[in-house]
TORDRENRO-356316 format. One record per atom (N, C-alpha, C): residue in one letter; x, y, z. Coordinates in pm, whole numbers, padded with zeros to 5 digits, always signed. Example, Ala and Ser with C-alpha at 12.3 -4.5 7.8 and 13.67 -1.06 7.14 Angstrom:
TORDRENRO-356316
A+01319-00569+00780 A+01230-00450+00780 A+01320-00330+00780 S+01285-00225+00708 S+01367-00106+00714 S+01290+00003+00787 
***
This chain:
TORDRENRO-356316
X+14323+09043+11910 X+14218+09091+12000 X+14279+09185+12104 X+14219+09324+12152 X+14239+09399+12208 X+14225+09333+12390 X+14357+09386+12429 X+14368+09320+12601 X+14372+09423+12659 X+14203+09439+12764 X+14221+09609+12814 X+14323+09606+12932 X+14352+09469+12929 X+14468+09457+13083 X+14568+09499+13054 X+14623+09495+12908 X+14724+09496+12866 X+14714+09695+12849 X+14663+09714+12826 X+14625+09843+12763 X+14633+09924+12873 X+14584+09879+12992 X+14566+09996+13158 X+14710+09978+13166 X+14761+09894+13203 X+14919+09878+13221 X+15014+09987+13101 X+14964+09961+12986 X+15059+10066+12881 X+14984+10240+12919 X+14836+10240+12877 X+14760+10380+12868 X+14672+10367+12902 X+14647+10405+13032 X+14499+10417+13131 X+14402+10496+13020 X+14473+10575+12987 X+14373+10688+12910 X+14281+10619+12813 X+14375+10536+12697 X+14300+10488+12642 X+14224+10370+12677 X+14247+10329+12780 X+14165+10216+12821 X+14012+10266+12876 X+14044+10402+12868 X+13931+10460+12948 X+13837+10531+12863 X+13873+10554+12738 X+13815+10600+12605 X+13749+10452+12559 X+13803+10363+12532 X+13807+10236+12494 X+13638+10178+12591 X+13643+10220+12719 X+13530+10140+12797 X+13420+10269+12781 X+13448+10380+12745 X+13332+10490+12683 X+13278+10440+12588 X+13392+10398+12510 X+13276+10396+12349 X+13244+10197+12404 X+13256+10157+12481 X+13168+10019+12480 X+13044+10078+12533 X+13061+10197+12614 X+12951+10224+12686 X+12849+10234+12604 X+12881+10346+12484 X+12814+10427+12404 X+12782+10276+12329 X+12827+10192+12269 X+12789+10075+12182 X+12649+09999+12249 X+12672+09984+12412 X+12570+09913+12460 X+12450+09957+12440 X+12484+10126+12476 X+12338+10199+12491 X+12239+10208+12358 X+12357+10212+12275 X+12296+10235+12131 X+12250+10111+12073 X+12273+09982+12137 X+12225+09859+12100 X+12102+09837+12140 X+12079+09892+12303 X+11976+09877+12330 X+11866+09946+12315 X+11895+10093+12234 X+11827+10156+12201 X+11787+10100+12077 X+11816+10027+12006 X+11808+09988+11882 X+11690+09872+11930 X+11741+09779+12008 X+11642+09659+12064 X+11504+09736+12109 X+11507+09797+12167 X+11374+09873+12275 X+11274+09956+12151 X+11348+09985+12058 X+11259+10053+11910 X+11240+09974+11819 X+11268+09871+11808 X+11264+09675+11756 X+11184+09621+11788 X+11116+09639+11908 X+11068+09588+12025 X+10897+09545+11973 X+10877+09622+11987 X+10699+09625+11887 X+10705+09533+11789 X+10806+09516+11711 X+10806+09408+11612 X+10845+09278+11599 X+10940+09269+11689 X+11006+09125+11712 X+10897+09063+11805 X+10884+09118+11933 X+10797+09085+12031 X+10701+09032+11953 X+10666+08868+11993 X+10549+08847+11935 X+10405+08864+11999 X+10440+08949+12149 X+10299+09000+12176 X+10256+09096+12180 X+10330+09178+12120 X+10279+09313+12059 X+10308+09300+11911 X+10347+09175+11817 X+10297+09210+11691 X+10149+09253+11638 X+10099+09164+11712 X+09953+09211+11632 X+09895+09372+11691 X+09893+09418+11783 X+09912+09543+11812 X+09962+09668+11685 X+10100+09580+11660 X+10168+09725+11558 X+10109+09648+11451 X+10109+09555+11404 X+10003+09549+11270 X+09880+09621+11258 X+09796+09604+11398 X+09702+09709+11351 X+09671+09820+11373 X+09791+09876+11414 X+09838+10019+11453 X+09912+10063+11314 X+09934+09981+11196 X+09994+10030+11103 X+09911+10035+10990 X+09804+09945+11051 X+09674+09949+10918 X+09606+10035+10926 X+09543+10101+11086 X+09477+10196+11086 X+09524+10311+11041 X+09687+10319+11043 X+09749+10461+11001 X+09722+10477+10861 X+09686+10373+10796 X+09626+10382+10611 X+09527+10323+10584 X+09449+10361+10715 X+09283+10328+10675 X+09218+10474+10620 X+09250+10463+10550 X+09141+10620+10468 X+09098+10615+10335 X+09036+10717+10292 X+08977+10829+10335 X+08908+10777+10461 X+08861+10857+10572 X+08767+10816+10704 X+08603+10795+10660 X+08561+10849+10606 X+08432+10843+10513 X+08381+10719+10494 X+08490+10668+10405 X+08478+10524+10360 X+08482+10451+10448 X+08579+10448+10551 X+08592+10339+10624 X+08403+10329+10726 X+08418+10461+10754 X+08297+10513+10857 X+08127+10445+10736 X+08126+10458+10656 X+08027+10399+10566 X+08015+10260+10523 X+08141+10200+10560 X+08122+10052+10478 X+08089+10022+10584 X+08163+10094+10730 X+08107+09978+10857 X+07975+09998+10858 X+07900+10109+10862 X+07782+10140+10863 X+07704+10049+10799 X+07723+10014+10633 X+07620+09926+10589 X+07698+09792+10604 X+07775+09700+10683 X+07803+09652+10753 X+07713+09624+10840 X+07693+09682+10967 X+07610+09727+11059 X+07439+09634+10993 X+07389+09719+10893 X+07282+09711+10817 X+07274+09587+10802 X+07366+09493+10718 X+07376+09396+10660 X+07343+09294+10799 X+07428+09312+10917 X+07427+09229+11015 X+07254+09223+11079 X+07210+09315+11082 X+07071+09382+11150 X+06975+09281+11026 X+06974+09303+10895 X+06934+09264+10838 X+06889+09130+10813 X+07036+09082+10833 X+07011+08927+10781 X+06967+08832+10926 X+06973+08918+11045 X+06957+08917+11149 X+06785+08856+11161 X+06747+08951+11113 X+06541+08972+11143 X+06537+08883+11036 X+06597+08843+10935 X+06524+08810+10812 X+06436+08634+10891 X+06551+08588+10995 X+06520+08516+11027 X+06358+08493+11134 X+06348+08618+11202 X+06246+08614+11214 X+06114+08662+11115 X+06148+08702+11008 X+06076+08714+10903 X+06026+08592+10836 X+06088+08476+10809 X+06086+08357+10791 X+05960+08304+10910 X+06011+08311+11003 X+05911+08248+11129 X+05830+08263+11135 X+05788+08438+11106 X+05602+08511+11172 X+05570+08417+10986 X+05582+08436+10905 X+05547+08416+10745 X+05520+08230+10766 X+05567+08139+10851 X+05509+08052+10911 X+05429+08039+11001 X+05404+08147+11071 X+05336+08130+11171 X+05209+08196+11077 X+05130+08283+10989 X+05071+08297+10932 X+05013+08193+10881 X+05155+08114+10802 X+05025+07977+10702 X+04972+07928+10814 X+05022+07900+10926 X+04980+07780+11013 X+04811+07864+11118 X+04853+07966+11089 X+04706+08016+11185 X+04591+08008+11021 X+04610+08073+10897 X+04539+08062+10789 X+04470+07907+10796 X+04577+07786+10796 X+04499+07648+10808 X+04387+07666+10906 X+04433+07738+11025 X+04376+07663+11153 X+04220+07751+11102 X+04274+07839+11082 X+04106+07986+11077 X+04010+07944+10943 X+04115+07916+10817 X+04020+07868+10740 X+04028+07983+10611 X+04116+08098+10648 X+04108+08216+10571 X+04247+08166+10488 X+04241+08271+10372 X+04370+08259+10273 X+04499+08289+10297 X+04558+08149+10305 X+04761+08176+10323 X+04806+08286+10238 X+04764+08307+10087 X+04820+08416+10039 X+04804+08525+10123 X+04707+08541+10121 X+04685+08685+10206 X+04687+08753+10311 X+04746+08624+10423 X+04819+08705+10544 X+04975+08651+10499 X+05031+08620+10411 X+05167+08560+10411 X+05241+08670+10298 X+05134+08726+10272 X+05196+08877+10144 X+05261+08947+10159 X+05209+09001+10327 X+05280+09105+10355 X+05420+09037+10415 X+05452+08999+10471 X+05585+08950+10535 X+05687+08868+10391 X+05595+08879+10289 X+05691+08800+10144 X+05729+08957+10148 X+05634+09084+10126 X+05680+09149+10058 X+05807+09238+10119 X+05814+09226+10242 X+05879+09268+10365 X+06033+09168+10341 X+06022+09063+10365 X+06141+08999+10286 X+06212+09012+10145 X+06108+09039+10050 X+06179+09081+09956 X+06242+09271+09975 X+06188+09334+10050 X+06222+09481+10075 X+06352+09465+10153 X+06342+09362+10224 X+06511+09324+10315 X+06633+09263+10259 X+06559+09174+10126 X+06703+09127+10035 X+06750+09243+09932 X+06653+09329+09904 X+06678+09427+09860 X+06815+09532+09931 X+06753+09550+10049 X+06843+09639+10169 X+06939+09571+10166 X+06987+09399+10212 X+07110+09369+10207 X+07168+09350+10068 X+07153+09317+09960 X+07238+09331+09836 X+07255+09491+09827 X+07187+09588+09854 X+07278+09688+09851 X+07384+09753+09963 X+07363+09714+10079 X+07390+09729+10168 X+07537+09643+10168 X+07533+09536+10151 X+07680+09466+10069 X+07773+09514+10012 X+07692+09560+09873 X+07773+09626+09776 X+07860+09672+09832 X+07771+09834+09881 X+07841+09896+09897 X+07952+09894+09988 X+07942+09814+10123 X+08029+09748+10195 X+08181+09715+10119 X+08133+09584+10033 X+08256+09586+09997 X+08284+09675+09857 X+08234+09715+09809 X+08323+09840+09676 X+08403+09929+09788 X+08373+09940+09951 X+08451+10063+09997 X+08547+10013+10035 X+08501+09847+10110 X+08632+09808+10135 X+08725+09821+10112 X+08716+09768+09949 X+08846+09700+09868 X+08841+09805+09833 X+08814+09958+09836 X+08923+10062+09795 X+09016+10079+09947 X+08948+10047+10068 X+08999+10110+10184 X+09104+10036+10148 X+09108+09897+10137 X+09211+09770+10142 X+09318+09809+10021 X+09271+09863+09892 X+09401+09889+09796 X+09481+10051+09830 X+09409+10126+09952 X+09503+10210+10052 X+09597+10161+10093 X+09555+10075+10181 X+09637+10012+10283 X+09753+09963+10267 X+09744+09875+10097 X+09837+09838+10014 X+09941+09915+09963 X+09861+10056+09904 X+09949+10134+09837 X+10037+10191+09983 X+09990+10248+10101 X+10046+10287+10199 X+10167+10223+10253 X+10124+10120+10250 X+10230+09976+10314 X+10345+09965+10209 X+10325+09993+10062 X+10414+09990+09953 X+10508+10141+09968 X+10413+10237+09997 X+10502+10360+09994 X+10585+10367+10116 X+10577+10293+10224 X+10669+10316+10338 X+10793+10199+10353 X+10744+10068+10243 X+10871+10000+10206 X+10963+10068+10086 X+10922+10165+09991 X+10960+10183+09923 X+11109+10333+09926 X+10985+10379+10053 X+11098+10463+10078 X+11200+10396+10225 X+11178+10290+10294 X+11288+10235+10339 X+11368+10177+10275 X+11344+10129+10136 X+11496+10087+10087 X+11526+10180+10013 X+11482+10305+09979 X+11507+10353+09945 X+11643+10460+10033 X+11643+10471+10118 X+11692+10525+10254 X+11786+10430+10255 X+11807+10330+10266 X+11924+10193+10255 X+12030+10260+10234 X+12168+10212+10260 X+12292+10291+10266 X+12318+10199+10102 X+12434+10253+10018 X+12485+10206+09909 X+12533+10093+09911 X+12585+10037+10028 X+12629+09925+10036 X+12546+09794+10075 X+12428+09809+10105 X+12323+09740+10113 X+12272+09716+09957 X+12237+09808+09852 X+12202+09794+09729 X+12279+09721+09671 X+12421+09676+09692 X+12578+09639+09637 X+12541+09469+09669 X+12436+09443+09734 X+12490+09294+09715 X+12309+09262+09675 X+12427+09129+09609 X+12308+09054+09529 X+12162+08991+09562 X+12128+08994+09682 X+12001+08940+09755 X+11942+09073+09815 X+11979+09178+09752 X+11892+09296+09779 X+11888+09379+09615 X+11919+09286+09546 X+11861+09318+09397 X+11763+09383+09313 X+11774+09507+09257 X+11624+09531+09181 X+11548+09466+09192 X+11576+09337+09100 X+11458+09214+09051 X+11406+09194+09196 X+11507+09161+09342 X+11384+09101+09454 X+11369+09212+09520 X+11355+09343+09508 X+11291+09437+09585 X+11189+09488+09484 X+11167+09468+09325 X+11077+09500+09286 X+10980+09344+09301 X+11018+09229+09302 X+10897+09163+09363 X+10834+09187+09508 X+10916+09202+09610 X+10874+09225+09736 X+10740+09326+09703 X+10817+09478+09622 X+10677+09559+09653 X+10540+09516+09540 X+10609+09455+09450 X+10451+09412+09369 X+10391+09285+09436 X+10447+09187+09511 X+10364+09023+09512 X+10357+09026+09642 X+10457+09059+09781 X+10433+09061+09848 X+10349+09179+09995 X+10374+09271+09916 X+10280+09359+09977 X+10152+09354+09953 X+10094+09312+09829 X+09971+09258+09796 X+09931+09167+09830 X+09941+09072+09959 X+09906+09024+10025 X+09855+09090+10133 X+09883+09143+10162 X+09790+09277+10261 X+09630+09291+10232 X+09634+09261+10098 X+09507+09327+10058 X+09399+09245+10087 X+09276+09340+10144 X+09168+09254+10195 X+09202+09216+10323 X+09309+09113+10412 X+09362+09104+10515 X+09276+09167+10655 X+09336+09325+10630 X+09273+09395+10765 X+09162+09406+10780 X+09111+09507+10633 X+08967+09546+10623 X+08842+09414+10620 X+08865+09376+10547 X+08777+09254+10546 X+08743+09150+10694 X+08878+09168+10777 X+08854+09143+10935 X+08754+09176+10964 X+08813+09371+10939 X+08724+09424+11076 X+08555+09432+11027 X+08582+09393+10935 X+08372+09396+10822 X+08315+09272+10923 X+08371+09154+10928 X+08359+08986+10982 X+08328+09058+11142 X+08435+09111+11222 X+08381+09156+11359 X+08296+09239+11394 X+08278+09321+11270 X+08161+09408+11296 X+08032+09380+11274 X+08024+09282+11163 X+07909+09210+11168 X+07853+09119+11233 X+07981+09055+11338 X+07918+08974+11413 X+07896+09016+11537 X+07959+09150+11587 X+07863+09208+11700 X+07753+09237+11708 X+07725+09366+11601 X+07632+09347+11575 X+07481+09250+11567 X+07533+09121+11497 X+07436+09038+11454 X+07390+08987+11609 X+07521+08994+11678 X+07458+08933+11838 X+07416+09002+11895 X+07439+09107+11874 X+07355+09181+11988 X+07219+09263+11940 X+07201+09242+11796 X+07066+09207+11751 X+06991+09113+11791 X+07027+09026+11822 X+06959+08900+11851 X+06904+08884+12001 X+07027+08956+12084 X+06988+08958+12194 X+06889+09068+12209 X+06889+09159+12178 X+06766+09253+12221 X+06658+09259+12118 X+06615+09145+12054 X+06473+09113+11996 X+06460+08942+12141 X+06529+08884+12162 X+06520+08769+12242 X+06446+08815+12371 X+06537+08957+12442 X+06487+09027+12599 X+06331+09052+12533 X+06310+09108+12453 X+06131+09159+12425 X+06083+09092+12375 X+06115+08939+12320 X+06010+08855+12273 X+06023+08761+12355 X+06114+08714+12467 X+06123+08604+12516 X+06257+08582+12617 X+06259+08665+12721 X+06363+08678+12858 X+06405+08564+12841 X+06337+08428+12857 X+06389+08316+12901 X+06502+08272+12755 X+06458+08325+12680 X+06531+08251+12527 X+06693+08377+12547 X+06661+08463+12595 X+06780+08538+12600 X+06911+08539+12675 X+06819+08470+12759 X+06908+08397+12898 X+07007+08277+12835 X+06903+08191+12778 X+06986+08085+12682 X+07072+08085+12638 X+07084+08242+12541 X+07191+08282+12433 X+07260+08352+12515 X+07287+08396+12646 X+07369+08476+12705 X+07461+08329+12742 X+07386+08230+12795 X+07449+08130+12859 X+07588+08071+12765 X+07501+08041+12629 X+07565+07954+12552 X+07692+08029+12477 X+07701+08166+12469 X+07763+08219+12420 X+07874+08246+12396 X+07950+08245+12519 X+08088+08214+12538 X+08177+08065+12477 X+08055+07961+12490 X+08119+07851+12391 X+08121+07900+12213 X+08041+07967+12216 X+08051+08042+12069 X+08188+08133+12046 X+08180+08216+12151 X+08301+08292+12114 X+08415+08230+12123 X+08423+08122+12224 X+08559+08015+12248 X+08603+07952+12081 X+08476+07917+12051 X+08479+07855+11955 X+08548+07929+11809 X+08499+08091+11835 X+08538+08196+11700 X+08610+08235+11717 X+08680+08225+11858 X+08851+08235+11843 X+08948+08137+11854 X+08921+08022+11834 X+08948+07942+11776 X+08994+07913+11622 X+08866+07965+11593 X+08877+07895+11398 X+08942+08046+11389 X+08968+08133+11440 X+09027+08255+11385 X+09166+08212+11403 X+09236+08175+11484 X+09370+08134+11509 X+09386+08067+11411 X+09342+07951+11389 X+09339+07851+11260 X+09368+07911+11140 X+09266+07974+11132 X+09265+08079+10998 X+09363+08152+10974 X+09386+08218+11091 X+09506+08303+11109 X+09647+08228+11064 X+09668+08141+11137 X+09800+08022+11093 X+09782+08023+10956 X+09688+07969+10897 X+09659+07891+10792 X+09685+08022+10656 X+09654+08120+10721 X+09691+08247+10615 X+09812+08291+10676 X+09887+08304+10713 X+10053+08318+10745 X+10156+08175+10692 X+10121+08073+10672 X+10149+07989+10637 X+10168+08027+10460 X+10031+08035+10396 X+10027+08035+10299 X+10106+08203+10197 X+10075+08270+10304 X+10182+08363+10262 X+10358+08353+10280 X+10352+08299+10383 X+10511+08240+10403 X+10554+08182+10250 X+10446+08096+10185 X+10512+08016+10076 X+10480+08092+09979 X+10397+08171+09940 X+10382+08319+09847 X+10503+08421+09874 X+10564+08413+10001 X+10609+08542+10007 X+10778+08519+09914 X+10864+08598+09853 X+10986+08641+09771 X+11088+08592+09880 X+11088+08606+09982 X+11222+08583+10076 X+11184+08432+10090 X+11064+08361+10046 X+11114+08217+10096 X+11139+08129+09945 X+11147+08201+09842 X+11116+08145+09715 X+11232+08070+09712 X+11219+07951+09592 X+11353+07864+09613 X+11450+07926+09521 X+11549+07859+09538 X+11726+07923+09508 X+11690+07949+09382 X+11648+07851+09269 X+11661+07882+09148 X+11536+07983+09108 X+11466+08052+09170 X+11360+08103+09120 X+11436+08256+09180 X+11495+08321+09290 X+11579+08379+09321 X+11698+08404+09234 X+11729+08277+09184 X+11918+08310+09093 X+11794+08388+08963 X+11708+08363+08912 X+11659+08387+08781 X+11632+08571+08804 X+11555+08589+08933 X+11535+08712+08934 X+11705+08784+08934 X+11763+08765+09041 X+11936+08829+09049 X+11973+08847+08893 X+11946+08721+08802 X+12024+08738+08691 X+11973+08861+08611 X+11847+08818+08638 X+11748+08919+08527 X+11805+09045+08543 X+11827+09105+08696 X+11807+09228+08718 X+11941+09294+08731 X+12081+09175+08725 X+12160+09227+08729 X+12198+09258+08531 X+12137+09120+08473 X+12165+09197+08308 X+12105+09283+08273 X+11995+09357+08350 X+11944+09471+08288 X+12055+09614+08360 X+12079+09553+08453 X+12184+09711+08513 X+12284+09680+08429 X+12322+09582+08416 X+12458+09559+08327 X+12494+09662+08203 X+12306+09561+08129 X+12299+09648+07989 X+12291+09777+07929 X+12265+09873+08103 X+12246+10021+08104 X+12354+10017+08100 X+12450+09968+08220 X+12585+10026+08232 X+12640+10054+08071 X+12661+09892+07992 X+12730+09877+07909 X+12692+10068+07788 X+12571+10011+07789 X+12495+10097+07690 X+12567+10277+07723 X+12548+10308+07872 X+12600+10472+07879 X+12755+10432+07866 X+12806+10348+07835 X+12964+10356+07832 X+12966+10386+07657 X+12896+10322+07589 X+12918+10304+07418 X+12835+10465+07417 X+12780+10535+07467 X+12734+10620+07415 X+12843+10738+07464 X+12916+10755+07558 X+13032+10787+07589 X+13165+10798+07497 
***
């Protein structure tokens, strides 16, 4: 081990080169930590996660249209419920009047069926855009691991736990866990703003006092939906933890290493005999 005491006493000079490049080591460490930072930090992970999803949320079209009938879907299934209600409140005035339930209860059937109509397509199309937005996101997330190991110095490729076999599972099994993930979130939050604040402004014009209610109670609702979202959240990080290639057990790991080192092998061997 280097003794800079020993060293000022023989060559100031180099003792003084010697505390430069520690300098230069620190700075460059911490420059390394401070650009790390977004990712390790676990309170700005979720931040750069969805600062990395939005960067491969496209085409914009799609994304801008699924929320849209999104939107629809929430509005929709929203009224249907008061559609249900007036279509009771019909039979029950028909008893009282004496006139035919079919025939004030027609129009609000036929009005419900015109609204399940609107939401099964309104769905669809929701998710057919999704799950293309979501197999973006995938392919995006695959092309920017692919070219980081690709970028990898030679001596990183040289050892055995950075193997063909487990960097071609990483980008097929574990990046496909992504999928659905983001997009499918933000469909769940968009529909449930929506749906509330549908609710609230048919409540203010049919009934101030009932709106007041749902303003009151609401926050135990949301306490409550961020709640089961954490849950959820755990409960899907968990289950990818045990899906994911870096936690697989030893012998399911030695099988891939072997695989992928007898196939480099068998090239090697093979351009040597053709040599």
């Amino acid at each position: 081990m280097i003794d800079l005491k020993d060293i000022k006493e023989k060559d100031p000079i180099a003792k003084e080169k010697l505390q430069e490049a520690e300098k230069v080591r620190l700075a460059h460490e911490t420059k390394i930590i401070d650009d790390l930072d977004h990712i390790y930090n676990e309170t700005k992970q979720d931040k750069t996660f969805r600062d990395k999803v939005g960067a491969h949320m496209r085409p914009g079209w799609k994304v801008i249209i699924a929320l849209l009938s999104t939107a629809v879907v929430a509005v929709s299934a929203t009224l249907y419920g008061w559609y249900i209600m007036r279509a009771m409140t019909e039979i029950n005035v028909a008893a009282f009047t004496g006139e035919s339930a079919v025939d004030r209860v027609a129009p609000w059937c036929f009005v419900m069926l015109g609204s399940s109509i609107l939401l099964l397509i309104s769905k669809s199309i929701s998710g057919l855009l999704l799950s293309q937005v979501a197999e973006e996101i995938t392919q995006g997330f695959r092309a920017e691991l692919y070219e980081a190991i690709v970028r990898k110095p030679i001596g990183w490729h040289d050892q055995r736990d950075n193997g063909a076999g487990i960097m071609t599972a990483t980008l097929s099994s574990d990046v496909q866990l992504l999928n659905g993930v983001s997009s499918d979130g933000i469909a769940v939050m968009v529909e449930s703003i929506v749906a509330v604040l549908t609710g609230l402004i048919f409540s203010l014009i049919f009934s101030w006092p009932m709106a007041l209610v749902g303003l009151g109670i609401m926050p135990f609702f949301m306490v409550a939906g961020v709640i089961v979202a954490k849950a959820d959240n755990e409960n899907m990080m968990s289950i990818e933890e045990k899906q994911s290639s870096d936690d697989v057990s030893d012998d399911v790991k030695a099988v891939q290493i072997l695989s992928s080192d007898s196939i480099s092998n068998y090239k090697t061997v093979a351009s040597f005999g053709n040599d």
